[in-house]
C-alpha positions in Angstrom: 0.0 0.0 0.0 2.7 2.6 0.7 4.4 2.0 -2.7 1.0 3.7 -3.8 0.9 7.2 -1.8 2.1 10.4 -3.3 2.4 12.9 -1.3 2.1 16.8 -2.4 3.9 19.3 0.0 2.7 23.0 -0.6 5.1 25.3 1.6 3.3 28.8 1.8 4.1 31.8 3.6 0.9 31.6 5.3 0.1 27.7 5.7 1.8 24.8 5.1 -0.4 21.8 3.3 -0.4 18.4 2.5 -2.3 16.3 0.3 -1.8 12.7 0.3 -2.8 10.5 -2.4 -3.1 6.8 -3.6 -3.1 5.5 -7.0 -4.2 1.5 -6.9 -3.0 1.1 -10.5 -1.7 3.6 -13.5 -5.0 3.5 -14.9 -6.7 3.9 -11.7 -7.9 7.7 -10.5 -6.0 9.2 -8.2 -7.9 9.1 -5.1 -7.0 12.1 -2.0 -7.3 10.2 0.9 -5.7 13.0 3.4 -4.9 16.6 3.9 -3.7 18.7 6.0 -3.0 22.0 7.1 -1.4 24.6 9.7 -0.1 28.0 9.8 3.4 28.3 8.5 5.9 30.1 10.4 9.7 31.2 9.6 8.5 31.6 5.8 8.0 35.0 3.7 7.5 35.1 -0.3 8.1 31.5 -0.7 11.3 32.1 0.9 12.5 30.6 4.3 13.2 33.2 6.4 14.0 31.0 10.1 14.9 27.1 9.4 13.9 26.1 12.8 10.6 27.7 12.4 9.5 26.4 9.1 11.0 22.9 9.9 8.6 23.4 13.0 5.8 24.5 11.0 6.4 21.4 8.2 6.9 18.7 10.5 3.0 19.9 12.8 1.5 19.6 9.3 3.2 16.3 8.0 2.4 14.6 11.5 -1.1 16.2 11.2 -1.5 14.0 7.6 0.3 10.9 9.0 -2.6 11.2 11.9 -5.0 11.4 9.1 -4.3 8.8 7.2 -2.6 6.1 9.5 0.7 5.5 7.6 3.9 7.1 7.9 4.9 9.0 4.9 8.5 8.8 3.5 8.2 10.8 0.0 6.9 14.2 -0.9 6.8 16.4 -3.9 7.7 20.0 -2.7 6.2 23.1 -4.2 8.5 25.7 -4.6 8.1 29.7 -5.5 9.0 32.9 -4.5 10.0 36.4 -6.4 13.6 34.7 -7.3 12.4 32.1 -9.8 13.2 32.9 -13.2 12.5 31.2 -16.6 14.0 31.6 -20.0 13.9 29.4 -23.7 16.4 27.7 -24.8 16.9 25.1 -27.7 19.7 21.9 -27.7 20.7 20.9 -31.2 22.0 17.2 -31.4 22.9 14.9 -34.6 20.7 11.7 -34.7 22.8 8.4 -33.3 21.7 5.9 -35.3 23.5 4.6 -39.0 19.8 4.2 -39.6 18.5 7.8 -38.9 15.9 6.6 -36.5 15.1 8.9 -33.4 15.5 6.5 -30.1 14.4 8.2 -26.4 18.4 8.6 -26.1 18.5 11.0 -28.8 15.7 13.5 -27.9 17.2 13.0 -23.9 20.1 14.0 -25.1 18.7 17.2 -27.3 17.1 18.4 -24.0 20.5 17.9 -22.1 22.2 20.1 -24.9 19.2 22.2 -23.6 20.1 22.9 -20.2 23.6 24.1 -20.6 22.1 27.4 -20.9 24.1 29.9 -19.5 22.6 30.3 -15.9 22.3 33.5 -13.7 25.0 33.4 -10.8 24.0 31.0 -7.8 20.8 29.7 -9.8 20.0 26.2 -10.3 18.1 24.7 -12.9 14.6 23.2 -11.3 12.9 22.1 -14.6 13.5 22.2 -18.5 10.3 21.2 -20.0 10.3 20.1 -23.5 8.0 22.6 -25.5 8.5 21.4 -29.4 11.1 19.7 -31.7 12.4 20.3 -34.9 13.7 17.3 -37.4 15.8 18.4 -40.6 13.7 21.9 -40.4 10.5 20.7 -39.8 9.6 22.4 -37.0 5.9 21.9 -33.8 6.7 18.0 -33.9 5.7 17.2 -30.4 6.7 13.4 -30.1 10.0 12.4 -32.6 10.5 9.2 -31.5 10.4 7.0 -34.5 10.8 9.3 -36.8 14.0 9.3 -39.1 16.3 12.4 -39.4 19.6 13.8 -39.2 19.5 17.0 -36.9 17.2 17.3 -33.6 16.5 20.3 -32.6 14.4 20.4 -29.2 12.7 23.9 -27.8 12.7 24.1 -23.9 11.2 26.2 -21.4 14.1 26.0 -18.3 12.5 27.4 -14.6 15.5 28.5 -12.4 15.8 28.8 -8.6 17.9 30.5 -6.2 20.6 27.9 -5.1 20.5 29.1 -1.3 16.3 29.2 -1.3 16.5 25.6 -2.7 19.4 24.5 0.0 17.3 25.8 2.9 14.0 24.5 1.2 15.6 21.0 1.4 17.2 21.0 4.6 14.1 22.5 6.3 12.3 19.1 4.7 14.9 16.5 5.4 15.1 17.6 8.8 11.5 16.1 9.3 12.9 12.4 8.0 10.6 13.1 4.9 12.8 12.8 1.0 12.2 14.6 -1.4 11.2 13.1 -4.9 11.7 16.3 -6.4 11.5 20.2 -6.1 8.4 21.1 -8.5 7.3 25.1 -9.1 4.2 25.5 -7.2 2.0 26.8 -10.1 3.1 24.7 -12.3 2.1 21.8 -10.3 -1.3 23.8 -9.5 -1.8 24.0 -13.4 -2.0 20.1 -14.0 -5.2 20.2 -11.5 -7.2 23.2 -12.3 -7.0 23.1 -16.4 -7.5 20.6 -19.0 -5.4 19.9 -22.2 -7.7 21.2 -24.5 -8.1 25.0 -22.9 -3.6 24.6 -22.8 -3.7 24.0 -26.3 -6.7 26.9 -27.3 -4.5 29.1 -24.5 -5.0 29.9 -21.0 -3.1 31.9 -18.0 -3.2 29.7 -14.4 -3.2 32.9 -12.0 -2.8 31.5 -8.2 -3.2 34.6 -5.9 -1.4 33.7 -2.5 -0.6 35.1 0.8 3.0 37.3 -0.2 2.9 36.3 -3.8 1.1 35.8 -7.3 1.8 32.8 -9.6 1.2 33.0 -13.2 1.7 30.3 -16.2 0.5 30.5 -19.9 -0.1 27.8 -22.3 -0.7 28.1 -25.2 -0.4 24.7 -28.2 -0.3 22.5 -25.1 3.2 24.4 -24.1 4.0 26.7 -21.6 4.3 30.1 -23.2 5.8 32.0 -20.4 6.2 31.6 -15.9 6.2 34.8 -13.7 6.4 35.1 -10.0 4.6 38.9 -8.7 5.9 40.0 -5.3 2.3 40.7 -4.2 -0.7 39.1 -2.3 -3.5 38.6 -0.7 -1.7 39.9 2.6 -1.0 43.1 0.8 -5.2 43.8 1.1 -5.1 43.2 4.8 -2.6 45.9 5.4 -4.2 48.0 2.9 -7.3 47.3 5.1 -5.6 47.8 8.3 -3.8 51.0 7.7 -7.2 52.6 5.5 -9.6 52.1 8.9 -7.1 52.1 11.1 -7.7 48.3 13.1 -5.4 45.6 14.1 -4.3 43.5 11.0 -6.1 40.3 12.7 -8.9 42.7 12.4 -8.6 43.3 9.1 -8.2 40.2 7.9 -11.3 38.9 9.5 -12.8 42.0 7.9 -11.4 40.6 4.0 -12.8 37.4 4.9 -16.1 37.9 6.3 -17.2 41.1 4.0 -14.9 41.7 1.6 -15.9 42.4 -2.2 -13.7 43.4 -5.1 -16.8 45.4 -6.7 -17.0 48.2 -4.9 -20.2 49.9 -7.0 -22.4 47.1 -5.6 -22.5 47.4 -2.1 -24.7 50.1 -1.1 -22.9 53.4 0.3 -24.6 53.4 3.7 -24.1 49.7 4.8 -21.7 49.8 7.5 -20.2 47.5 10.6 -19.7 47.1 13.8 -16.0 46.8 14.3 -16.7 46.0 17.8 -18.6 43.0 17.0 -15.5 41.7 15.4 -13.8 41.3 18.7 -9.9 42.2 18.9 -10.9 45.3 21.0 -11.7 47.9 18.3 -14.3 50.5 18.3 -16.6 52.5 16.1 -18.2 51.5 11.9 -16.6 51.2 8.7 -18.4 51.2 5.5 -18.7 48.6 3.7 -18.8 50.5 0.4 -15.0 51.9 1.4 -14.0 48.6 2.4 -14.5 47.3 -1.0 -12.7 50.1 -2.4 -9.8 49.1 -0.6 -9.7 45.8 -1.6 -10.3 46.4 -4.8 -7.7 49.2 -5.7 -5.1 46.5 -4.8 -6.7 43.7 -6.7 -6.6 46.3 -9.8 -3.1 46.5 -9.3 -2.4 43.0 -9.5 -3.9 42.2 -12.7 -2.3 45.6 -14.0 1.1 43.5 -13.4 -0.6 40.5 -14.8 -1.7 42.4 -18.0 1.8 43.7 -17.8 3.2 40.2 -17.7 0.9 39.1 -21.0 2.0 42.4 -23.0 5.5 40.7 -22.4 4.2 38.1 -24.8 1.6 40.0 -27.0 -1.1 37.7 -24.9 -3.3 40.8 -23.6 -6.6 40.1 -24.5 -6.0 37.3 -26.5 -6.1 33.9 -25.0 -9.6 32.2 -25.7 -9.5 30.0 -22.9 -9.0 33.0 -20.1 -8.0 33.5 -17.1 -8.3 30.5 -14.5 -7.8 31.8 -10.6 -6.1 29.6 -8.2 -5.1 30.1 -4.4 -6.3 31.2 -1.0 -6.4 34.7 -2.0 -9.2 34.0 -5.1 -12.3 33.7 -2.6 -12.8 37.2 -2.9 -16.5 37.6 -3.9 -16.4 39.5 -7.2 -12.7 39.0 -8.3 -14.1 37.2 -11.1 -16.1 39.9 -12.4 -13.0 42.4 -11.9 -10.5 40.0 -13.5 -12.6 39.8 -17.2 -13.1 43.6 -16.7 -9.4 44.3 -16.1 -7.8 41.7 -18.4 -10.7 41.7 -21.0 -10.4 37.6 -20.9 -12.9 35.4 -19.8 -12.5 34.2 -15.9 -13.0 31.9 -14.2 -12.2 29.8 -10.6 -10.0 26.6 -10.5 -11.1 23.6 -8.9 -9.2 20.4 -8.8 -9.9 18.2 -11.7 -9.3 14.5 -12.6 -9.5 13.0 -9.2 -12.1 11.8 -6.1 -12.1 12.1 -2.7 -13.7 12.0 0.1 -12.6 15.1 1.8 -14.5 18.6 0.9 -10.8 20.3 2.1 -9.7 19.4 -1.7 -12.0 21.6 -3.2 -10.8 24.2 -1.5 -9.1 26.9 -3.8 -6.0 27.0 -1.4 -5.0 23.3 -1.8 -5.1 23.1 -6.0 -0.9 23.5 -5.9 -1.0 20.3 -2.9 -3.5 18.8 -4.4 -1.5 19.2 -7.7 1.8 18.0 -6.8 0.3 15.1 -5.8 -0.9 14.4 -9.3 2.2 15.9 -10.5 4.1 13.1 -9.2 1.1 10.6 -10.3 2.1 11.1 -13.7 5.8 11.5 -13.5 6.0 8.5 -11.4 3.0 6.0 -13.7 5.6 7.5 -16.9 2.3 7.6 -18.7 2.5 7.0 -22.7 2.9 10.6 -24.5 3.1 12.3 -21.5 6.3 14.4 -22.2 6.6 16.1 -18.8 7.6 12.3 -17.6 11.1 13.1 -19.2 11.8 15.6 -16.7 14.5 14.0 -14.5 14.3 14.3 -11.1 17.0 16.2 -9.3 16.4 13.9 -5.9 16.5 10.5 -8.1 20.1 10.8 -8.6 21.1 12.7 -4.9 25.0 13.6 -5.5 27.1 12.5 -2.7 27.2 15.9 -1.0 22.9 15.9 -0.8 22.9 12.4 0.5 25.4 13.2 3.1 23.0 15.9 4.1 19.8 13.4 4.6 22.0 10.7 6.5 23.1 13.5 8.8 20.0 14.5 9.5 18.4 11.8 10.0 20.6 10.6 12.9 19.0 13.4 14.7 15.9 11.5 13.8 14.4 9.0 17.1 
């Protein structure tokens, strides 16, 4: 049975979840049978700002899912994000192997190492290069060569860079709870396998997952990814727009977001107000609703205005038919969908997990779709489904250098 479970561990800088799955047999569903959560500590933008604090925070959650599903777990898939991951193309060129001019798995694994020597931002590491399309003898958008027969391979990659000190501390943070690692995975990248389906990645869509100190995008467009960017802003950001605007505590204020907030300030009616005493946390007097809103939804505007910024990057604006799909704790908003097609002039709509069952109501929950989607993640990666090209993405923790396992047996001897 434990050969079965894949385990999806979403590190946030507000909460950190897990989602457990088990997958009977690789063309069985993926069934969620845990998931957990608790409030993250020692963690800011994605980036781990107190090791003892976040190992703390990780190892309450982890034994919180081992509760919850009565088996120790020994493997995760770790989301990873922050303002300091960058992406970039890049193409490998190799000459076909064979006498016979037949394209073998060796070849197009070796076009996508070509790939990755890609020359590399100081102290960056390479997380993922993703195969986008290949090109044999000039004819270019093939999307499987094997078989074919050629000369020249040509292979165009999208390659997602971290910082090599935020993945060190991301790692040792994790090992120092006994769990391994299969593999780092960028959070909305995972969170994109969930909450949209092939067809609207081939017609083109943008994954936007709004969270606490950050905002995620991906585009797809032909089934590829088009283009990855990481926005130093969140759903925090409207609390302490809230707090400092009336003036109130920032638990206040973030019980005020939750419980009446709106990002469509022109429907809430100018003389509904509330009691700010009623709210506990020792503040007096009304605020208006109406102003309220007008808060929150200033600082929404300006997050789709670096969204719509992002998509001018890649002539996108207005022009992918599939939309806008929102992800993350921070999309609950009541009306962010109506502001998102008015701001990005794209239609809109919220993500939801997709291609699974469960039990649990947690999963639906728009702040587990990037747990929920590592764990399907590594499904795929792990069943090396037929035609599924994102299989070929080598894990970094398959083949640990000596240096990384040194690291997990030393910390483990601090393990009972």
């Amino acid at each position: 049975m434990i050969e079965n479970i894949i385990t999806g561990l979403d590190i946030g800088s507000s909460h950190v979840r897990i989602a457990v799955g088990q997958k009977d047999s690789p063309e069985a569903k993926l069934r969620i049978i845990g998931a957990a959560e608790v409030p993250s500590q020692g963690i800011n933008k994605g980036v781990i700002t107190s090791i003892e604090d976040a190992n703390n925070s990780i190892a309450a959650c982890l034994e919180k899912a081992e509760r919850m599903v009565g088996i120790p777990l020994e493997q995760a898939w770790v989301g990873i994000s922050g303002p300091n991951i960058l992406s970039q193309q890049s193409k490998g060129v190799v000459a076909v192997s064979k006498v016979d001019g037949e394209i073998r798995e060796e070849d197009v694994e070796r076009a996508i190492e070509a790939a990755r020597t890609v020359v590399s931002p100081p102290n960056y590491e390479i997380l993922h290069v993703i195969p986008r399309t290949f090109t044999v003898d000039g004819q270019e958008s093939i999307k499987d060569p094997i078989g074919m027969n050629g000369v020249r391979l040509e292979v165009d990659t999208h390659i997602i860079q971290g910082l090599s000190s935020q993945i060190k501390n991301l790692t040792k943070c994790v090992y120092k709870t006994g769990l391994d690692i299969e593999d780092l995975v960028f959070s909305v990248l995972a969170c994109s396998e969930t909450v949209v389906n092939q067809r609207q990645k081939e017609l083109g869509v943008a994954v936007v997952n709004i969270g606490s100190s950050t905002t995620s995008l991906i585009v797809f467009e032909e089934g590829d990814i088009l283009h990855t960017a990481v926005l130093p802003v969140g759903s925090d950001h409207i609390t302490s727009d809230i707090a400092i605007g009336l003036r109130i505590s920032i638990d206040t204020a973030e019980k005020i977001k939750i419980e009446h907030g709106s990002c469509v300030a022109k429907e809430i009616n100018k003389k509904e107000e509330i009691d700010l005493s009623e709210l506990g946390g020792g503040e007096e007097g009304t605020a208006s609703l109406r102003y309220i809103a007008e808060i929150i939804e200033a600082r929404t505007e300006e997050i789709f205005e670096k969204i719509d910024l992002e998509l001018n990057k890649i002539e996108r604006s207005g022009l992918l038919p599939s939309g806008i799909v929102l992800s993350g704790a921070g999309a609950k908003l009541p009306g962010l969908v109506e502001l998102t097609k008015r701001k990005l002039r794209l239609p809109a709509s919220l993500g939801a997990p997709k291609e699974m069952s469960s039990a649990i109501d947690k999963i639906n929950d728009l702040s587990f779709t990037t747990a929920v989607g590592l764990v399907l993640w590594g499904g795929q990666v792990l069943s090396q489904q037929k035609g599924n090209r994102f299989s070929r993405v080598v894990s970094r923790f398959k083949s640990v250098d000596k240096a990384t396992e040194q690291i997990k047996k030393w910390f483990k001897t601090f393990m009972p």
